[in-house]
C-alpha angles and dihedrals in degrees: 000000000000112000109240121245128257117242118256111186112193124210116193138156102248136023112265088259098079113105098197141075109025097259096081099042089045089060094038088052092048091044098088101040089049092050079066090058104026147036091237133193128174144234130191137131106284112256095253091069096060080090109052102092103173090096141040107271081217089064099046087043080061105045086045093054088046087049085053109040094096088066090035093056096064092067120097097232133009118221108190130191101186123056098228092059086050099051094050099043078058085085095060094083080231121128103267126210121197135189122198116209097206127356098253114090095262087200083067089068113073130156086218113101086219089057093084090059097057095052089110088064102039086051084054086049106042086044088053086053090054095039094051110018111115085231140349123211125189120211076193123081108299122271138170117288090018122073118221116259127200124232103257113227123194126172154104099232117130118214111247138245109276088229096061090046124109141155136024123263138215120201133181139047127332106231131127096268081059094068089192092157085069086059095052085044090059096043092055089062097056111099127273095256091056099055097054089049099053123017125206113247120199110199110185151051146222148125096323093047086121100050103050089048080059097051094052087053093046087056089043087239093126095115100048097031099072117195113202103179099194136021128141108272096244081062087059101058086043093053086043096055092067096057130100098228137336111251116211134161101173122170141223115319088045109145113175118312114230082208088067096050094041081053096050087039089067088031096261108143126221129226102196146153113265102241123122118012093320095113094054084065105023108057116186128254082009113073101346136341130267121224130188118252096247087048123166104255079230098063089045086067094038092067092048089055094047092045087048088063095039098053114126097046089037083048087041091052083042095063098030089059093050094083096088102063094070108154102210089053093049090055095045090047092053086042094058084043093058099040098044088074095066085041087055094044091049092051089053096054081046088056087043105054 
């Protein structure tokens, strides 16, 4: 007779169905590799609520996951991919597993101009995830208390021949970490072949939407840098595939971005600042470039040049180093991390009687 499954229940922030920002893609990618493992049901703020603006969509994540605790409860194990929700299914007396998606508290960083006032608190919360959580994984580099997790990648796009790639792409959200109006700095300065060659394509959006497409008027770039707000996220990777590199200048509280992986997954490498756990994937001169945090806008096209000459061996290393990101590998290997708990516990009743 099978043995039934456990129950997972999975709190994150959007549906499946967002394109943007890496948390979405990474649970959609783990869904069908888990379902090998768990019984799952999901939990996440209903579509209609990614307009209301008024209020902190962390405070209305919490609110929604303490709604909803009696339900979430029922589950066998909790994995959680926002703090909030994490903090509040702490109260279910159930194990709680929680992913950060960058090593920074995420909670730190509102767009709210009272958030700042209320960082005492978010510390206390964020210190109570890590005292009391089952486990805590990082998507960022590893440090103590948090395993390191790997980027999950999941399609059925086929790199493309070198010779039908242009342009460089941007994708994420577009928040100020983000710093995608650095990218779009760094492009104008390219020369004037090489724009009409390649064109910049922002796919995203987010809170700062307005303001970079300011900045791409104010540098009189608005007909070569290109902004596509929403697309699936399988369109994405297609659309992806037929690009020369991925530009990104990110700043501190990085983790991973899913973007990267889903690039080096269709053999599109990645020229990047090295913050969060980018330089454990990019490595430089091999399939991309690393760049510091404070780089030279110069340098920064330096490296594009030189990527640009380089292109068949730097497109090859992208696609070599992808292999790492398999999705179904990376579930098997959180579902023995969630089960192995109960395993650990049962030895050491074993040990007891």
């Amino acid at each position: 007779m099978e043995n039934k499954k456990s129950k997972l229940a999975i709190l994150t922030t959007d549906s499946l169905d967002c394109s943007y920002g890496g948390i979405s893609p990474f649970v959609k990618n783990l869904d069908k590799g888990l379902q090998e493992h768990f019984e799952l049901s999901y939990y996440h703020l209903p579509s209609w609520m990614d307009n209301v603006r008024w209020v902190s969509h962390r405070v209305l994540h919490g609110i929604y996951t303490f709604i909803n605790l009696p339900r979430i409860k029922k589950a066998d194990y909790i994995l959680s991919h926002s703090p909030e929700s994490s903090f509040v299914s702490l109260l279910s007396g159930k194990k709680v597993f929680h992913i950060y998606h960058g090593n920074a508290n995420p909670m730190s960083v509102s767009r709210f101009k009272i958030g700042r006032f209320f960082a005492g608190m978010y510390d206390r919360m964020n210190a109570q995830i890590e005292q009391k959580a089952t486990n805590c994984f990082t998507v960022g580099e590893k440090m103590e208390g948090r395993d390191k997790i790997i980027n999950p990648v999941l399609h059925s796009v086929k790199p493309k021949p070198i010779e039908e790639r242009n342009g460089f792409i941007f994708a994420g959200r577009l928040e100020v970490m983000k710093r995608v109006h650095k990218v779009i700095e760094v492009y104008h300065l390219l020369d004037e072949e090489t724009k009409n060659n390649h064109k910049l394509y922002i796919l995203g959006s987010g809170t700062l939407n307005d303001s970079i497409r300011r900045v791409a008027d104010k540098l009189g770039e608005s007909n070569n840098v290109i902004f596509i707000p929403q697309i699936d996220n399988l369109e994405l990777i297609e659309f992806c595939s037929k690009r020369k590199a991925m530009l990104m200048a990110s700043s501190l509280g990085e983790g991973f971005p899913m973007a990267i992986a889903e690039a080096l997954s269709v053999g599109v490498p990645a020229i990047s600042t090295a913050v969060g756990d980018i330089p454990s994937f990019i490595k430089d001169g091999y399939n991309g470039y690393l760049l510091p945090m404070d780089f030279d806008p110069a340098n920064y096209v330096a490296k594009i040049y030189s990527l640009l000459d380089n292109y068949p061996s730097f497109a090859t290393a992208a696609l070599e180093s992808s292999t790492i990101f398999n999705a179904n590998s990376v579930a098997d290997w959180l579902a023995d991390q969630i089960k192995e708990v109960d395993s650990h516990q049962a030895q050491q009743i074993s040990a007891l009687c």
